[in-house]
N, C-alpha and C positions, 0 to 999 in steps of 0.2 A: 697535572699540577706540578708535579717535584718527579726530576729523574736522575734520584740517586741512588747505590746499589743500597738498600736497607742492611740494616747488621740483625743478628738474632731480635727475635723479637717483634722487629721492624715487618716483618711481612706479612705478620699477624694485625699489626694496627694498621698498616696501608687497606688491606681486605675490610676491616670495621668503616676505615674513611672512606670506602668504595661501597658498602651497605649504607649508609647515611647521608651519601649523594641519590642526589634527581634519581628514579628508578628507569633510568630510558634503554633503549635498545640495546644499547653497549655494555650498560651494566647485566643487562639480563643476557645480553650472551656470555661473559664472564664469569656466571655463577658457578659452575662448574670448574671450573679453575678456581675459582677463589675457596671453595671446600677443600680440594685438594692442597692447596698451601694452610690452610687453618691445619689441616690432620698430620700434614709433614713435618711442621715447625713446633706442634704439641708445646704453645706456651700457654697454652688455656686448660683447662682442666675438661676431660671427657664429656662429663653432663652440658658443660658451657659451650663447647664444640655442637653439642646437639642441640642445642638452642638455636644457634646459629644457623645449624643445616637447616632446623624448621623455620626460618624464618625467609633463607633463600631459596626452599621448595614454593614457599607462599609468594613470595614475589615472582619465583618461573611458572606458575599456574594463574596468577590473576590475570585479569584481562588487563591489557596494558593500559589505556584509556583512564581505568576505574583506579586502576592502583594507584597509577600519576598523579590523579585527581584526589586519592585518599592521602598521599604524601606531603600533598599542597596542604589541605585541611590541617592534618596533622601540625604539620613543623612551622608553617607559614604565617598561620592565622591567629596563632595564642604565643603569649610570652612566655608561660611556663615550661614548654617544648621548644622552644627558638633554640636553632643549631647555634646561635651567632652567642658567644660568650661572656660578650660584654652586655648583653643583654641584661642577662641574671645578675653582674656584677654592678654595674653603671647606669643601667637601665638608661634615661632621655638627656642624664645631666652632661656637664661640662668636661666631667674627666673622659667623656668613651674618647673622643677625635683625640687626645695626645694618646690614651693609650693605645688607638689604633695605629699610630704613626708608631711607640716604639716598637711592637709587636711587628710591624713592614718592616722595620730594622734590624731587628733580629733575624729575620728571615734572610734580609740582605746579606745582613755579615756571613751567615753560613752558606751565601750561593745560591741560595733559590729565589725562586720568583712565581709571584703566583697568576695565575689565568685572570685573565681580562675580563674585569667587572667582579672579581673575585673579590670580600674582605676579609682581613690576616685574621677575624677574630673569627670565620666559618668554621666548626667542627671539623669538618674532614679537613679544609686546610690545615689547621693545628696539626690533626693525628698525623697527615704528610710529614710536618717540619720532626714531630717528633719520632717520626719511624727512622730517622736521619740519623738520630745520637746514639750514642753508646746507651748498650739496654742501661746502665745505672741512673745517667742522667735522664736517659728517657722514664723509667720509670719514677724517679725523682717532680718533675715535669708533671705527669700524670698523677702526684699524689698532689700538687699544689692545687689541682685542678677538682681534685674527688667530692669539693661541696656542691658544686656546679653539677654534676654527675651524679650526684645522688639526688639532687631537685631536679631535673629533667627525669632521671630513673622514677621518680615517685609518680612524678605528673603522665609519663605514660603509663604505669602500671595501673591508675589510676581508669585511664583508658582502656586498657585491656589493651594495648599495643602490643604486637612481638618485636618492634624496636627498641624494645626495655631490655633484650637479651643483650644488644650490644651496648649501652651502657654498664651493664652487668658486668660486661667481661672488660669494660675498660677500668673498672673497678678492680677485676681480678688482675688484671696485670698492673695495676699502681700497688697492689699488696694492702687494699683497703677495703674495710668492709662496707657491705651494702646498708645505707640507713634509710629508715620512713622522711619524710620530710613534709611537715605540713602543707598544704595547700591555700594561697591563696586567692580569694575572687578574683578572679580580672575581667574586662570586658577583650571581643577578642581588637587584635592588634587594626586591622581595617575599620574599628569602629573609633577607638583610640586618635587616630591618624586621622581622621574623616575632618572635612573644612566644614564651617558653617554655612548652610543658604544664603545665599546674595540676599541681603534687603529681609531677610526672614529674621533675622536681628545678629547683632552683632559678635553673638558666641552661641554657642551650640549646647553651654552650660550655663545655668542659673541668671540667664537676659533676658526676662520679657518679648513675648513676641509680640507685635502687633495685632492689638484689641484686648490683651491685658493687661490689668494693674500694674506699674515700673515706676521705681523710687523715683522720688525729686530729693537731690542734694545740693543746699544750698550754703553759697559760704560768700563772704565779705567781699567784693571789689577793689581794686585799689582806690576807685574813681570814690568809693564812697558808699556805692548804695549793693544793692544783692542780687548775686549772680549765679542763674540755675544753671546746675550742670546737667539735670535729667530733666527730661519732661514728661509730664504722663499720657498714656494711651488714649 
């Protein structure tokens, strides 16, 4: 992603943004380094350290295949868990596209650049930009961020995920505490997104399919007389 030298602090979230990426070969041979920098830089508290080591034991013991697959499930498929930030905040409307473009810009001004096909509002992206600044602003940063991080923390705990350890600790390092965060229904994101059947009607919600009951709406012509806008099954 970003390769710039981290300040305090900084080595400890780049390691978070590296648990919270894709779980693939590279990351799983890294684990072991990436413990040893959590326990060197002690910005985490000892119990939250050990969260973490359980969590990269469990990803260097699973089968790779499953765990990939459990990753996908997890992060990919429900909006509650979505790494991408603007997710929780913008959700489908109009403001996400400018505020991904200022979020690319910031990043710009400070020199980085992100990997191709990357978006600026990915988790681990962010934790990169922010492993860059001075611990004050960095953790400053991380506290704007803590409602976002306490609704993903809810919704995995919820799960039983051990990726709620590292929302945990990105909580401890903004200096915020951990809160419940209600839950709400959703349907998952692949279903959300799904196109309607060609010819099976014209929405996928509340249309009439063919050989069911479908309104007739009828309203005035110019020409004078009445003009159906539906017709029935």
């Amino acid at each position: 992603m970003f390769a710039l030298q981290p300040p305090v602090m900084g080595r400890s979230l780049r390691v978070l943004a590296a648990l919270l990426a894709y779980p693939d070969a590279q990351l799983r041979d890294d684990l072991a380094e990436m413990s040893t920098l959590l326990h060197a830089e002690r910005a985490l508290s000892a119990p939250r350290r050990a969260e973490l080591d359980a969590l990269m034991e469990a990803i260097r013991l699973a089968e790779p295949l499953r765990n990939e697959a459990d990753y996908v499930e997890l992060f990919d498929r429900g909006r509650a868990t979505s790494l991408h930030l603007f997710e929780h905040v913008h959700g489908d409307s109009r403001e996400r596209g400018p505020a991904m473009i200022d979020l690319g810009l910031t990043y710009e001004k400070a020199g980085l650049s992100l990997k191709e096909g990357e978006l600026p509002d990915y988790l681990p992206a962010v934790l990169e930009f922010v492993s860059t600044q001075p611990p004050r602003e960095a953790k400053a940063f991380l506290g704007e961020m803590s409602h976002i991080f306490n609704a993903i923390l809810s919704a995995l705990q919820h799960q039983q995920s051990a990726y709620a350890s590292v929302l945990a600790a990105l909580l401890e390092l903004a200096g915020e505490a951990t809160r419940p965060v209600a839950r709400m229904v959703e349907e998952p994101l692949d279903e959300s997104w799904a196109e309607p059947v060609v010819f099976d009607a014209c929405s996928s919600k509340g249309q009439a399919k063919p050989g069911q009951p479908q309104p007739i709406h009828i309203c005035r012509s110019t020409a004078g007389g009445n003009a159906v806008k539906g017709v029935s099954a």
